[in-house]
C-alpha positions, 0 to 999 in steps of 0.5 A: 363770220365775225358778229361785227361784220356780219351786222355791217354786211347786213345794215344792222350796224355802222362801223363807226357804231360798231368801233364805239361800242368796241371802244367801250367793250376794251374800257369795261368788258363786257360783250359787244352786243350789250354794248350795241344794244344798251347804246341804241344802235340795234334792238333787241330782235335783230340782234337775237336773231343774228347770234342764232344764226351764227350760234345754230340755235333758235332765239326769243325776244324777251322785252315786253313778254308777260311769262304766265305765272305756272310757267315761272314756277316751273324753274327756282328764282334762286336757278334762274337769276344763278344761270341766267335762264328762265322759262317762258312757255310750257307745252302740256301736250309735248311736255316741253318747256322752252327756256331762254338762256344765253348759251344754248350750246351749253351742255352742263346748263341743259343737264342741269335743268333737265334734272330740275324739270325731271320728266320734262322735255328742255328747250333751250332758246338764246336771249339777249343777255341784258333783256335776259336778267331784265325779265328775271328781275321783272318776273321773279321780284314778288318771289324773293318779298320775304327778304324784307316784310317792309320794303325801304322808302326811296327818296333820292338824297345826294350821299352822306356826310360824315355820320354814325347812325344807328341804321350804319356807319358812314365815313368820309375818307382818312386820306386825301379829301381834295380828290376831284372824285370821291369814290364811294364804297357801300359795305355789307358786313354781318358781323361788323368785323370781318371788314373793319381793317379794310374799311379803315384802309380805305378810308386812308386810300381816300375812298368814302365808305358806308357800312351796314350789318342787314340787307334791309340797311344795304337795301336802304343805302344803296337806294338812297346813296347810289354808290360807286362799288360794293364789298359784300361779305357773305359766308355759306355755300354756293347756292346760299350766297347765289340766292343771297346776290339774286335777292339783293338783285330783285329788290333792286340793289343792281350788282350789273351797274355796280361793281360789286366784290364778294368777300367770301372763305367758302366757295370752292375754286371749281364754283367761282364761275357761278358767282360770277355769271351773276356780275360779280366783279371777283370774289375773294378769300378773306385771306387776300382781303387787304392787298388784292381788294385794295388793287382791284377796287384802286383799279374800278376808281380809276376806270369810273372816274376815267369815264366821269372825265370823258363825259364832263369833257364832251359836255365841255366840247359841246357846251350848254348845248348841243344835239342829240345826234351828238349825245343822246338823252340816255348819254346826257342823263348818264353825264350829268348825274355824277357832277352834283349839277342842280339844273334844268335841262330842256330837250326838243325834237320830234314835235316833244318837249322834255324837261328835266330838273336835277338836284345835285345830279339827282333826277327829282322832277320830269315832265314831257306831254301828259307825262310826269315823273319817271314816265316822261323820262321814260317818254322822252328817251325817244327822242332821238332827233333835236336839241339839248340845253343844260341851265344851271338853277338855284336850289330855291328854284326848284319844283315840287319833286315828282320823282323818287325813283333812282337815275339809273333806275329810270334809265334801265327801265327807259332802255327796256321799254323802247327796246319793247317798243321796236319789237313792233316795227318792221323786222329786217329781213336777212338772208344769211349765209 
């Protein structure tokens, strides 16, 4: 049976959630389950619970587990954040080590890790995708520290204007400036000439663009200017340019909220699928870096301000007001980030009271109960009963921040958090065919 009839038939879903989160699926990709889960309408042990049962294997929950650090070492940072996998328990007595992944079935990853864990028993466990690189991002950052010996600040600044600095070079576009979004293009180029062509067609396509030559500047423009796609150009191997995109991934440059296009001559067709398995949009040979690039990312532009448009209209349809049941917490911050609002916006329900304050979209302050900063966000994304308002505030208004931390930081990790707290609810019992 189909997963989304399966859901229905069992109560883990409606069809109208069911119909959103395909809706959603058609517009960007990406599979339904995420998509239910990312929206809230199912957690994450019932969902793993189901795709096991359709896929004949055993599952974990993941959000909230503490994987010890002798087992983590049991698998490569690099082979993890690459396949997806990562281990969680290790048996001595059995010489068994279970790892989570998102295809059980998979031969190729079993013959893989089992020459790895040579002399080791391999037990394959399915996880839900998104928890899945959660936790190898949560376990496995210390592992990839040597990258940067100074991690850079992160403050949130709304994105540059036109400047040449020594840590880069940041243009606005050549083209039409009066687009109602400019879409803005962070480049990681080493040799500061592989790209530069591209880079001025697309500042005359109208695309703002951010130029950068180490990971430690890539690291800092991206935190501080939050952009809309990557081009990341990087020449080696396979498994030089996967530990370079897993690197980049743990120190919190995120290649899954952002479409991300590699530029590399070296990676051989056959190994194309491994690149992407780690949310990479497509790679691409410097040959067809012109014509293909400009197509493809024409095409992310169009998507990305497509459902900047969809939101600003709901926002319009339910005013400065509105209800929760209408739009969630998580929707309502994921709307207001990209009009550059400076305002305050006041959530009530269930006995709780969050405040927020957005600078030019940036979230710079939060409070909810005995919860400053991030961690009242964190708290208030359960609100999932009440009402919503959104006033417009004077710079001069403003609090001191309490905030440093990225949007879709916060959200991400918010998401993770109340997934882990409905881990301790009453599972649903299911008696499947």
């Amino acid at each position: 049976m189909r997963l989304d009839k399966t859901l229905i038939q069992h109560g883990l879903a409606t069809s109208g959630q069911i119909e959103e989160a395909l809706d959603y699926q058609k517009s960007h990709g990406g599979r339904l389950e995420t998509h239910l889960y990312r929206l809230g309408y199912i957690n994450e042990a019932n969902l793993s619970r189901i795709l096991a049962e359709q896929f004949g294997c055993r599952s974990v929950t993941l959000a909230g587990v503490e994987i010890p650090g002798q087992v983590l070492k049991l698998i490569p940072p690099e082979t993890a954040w690459r396949e997806l996998v990562i281990p969680f328990d290790y048996d001595p007595g059995r010489n068994v080590v279970k790892i989570a992944c998102e295809d059980p079935r998979s031969k190729q990853l079993a013959d893989e890790l089992a020459e790895i864990l040579f002399g080791k028993q391999v037990e394959l466990y399915l996880a839900l995708g998104v928890v899945l690189k959660c936790s190898i991002i949560k376990h496995y950052r210390d592992s990839f520290a040597q990258l940067s010996a100074e991690e850079p600040e992160a403050a949130p600044e709304t994105r540059p204007e036109s400047t040449d600095t020594a840590a880069g070079v940041e243009s606005t576009p050549e083209g039409d400036s009066s687009q109602e979004f400019p879409c803005w293009v962070l480049i990681f180029d080493e040799t500061r000439k592989s790209l530069s062509a591209l880079e001025h067609t697309l500042r005359h396509q109208g695309f703002c663009t951010i130029g950068c030559d180490s990971i430690e500047q890539l690291v800092k423009h991206y935190t501080k200017s939050r952009p809309d796609i990557m081009l990341l150009c990087k020449q080696g191997q396979v498994s030089e340019v996967s530990q370079f995109v897993a690197g980049l991934a743990l120190r919190g440059v995120s290649i899954l909220l952002t479409p991300t296009f590699l530029i590399s001559g070296d990676i051989e067709q056959d190994k194309v699928g491994s690149i992407l398995k780690q949310g990479i949009e497509d790679v691409i040979s410097p040959e067809n870096i012109l014509d293909l690039t400009i197509i493809k990312m024409n095409k992310i532009r169009d998507r990305l301000a497509a459902e900047i448009e969809r939101r600003l209209e709901l926002i319009q349809d339910l005013g400065t007001h509105g209800s929760l049941e209408d739009m969630n917490v998580v929707d309502l911050l994921q709307s207001m980030g990209p009009t550059g609002k400076t305002a305050r916006i006041s959530i009530t329900g269930r006995g709780r009271q969050l405040t927020i304050f957005l600078d030019k979209g940036n979230i710079i302050y939060a409070e909810c109960d005995d919860k400053k900063g991030a961690e009242a966000v964190y708290e208030g994304l359960a609100i999932d009963r009440g009402v919503w308002s959104v006033e417009p505030v004077n710079p001069g208004e403003l609090p001191e921040p309490n905030n440093f931390l990225s949007n879709d930081a916060i959200l991400l990790e918010g998401c993770r958090l109340m997934d882990e707290a409905g881990r301790n609810d009453s599972p649903i019992e299911l008696n499947l065919p």
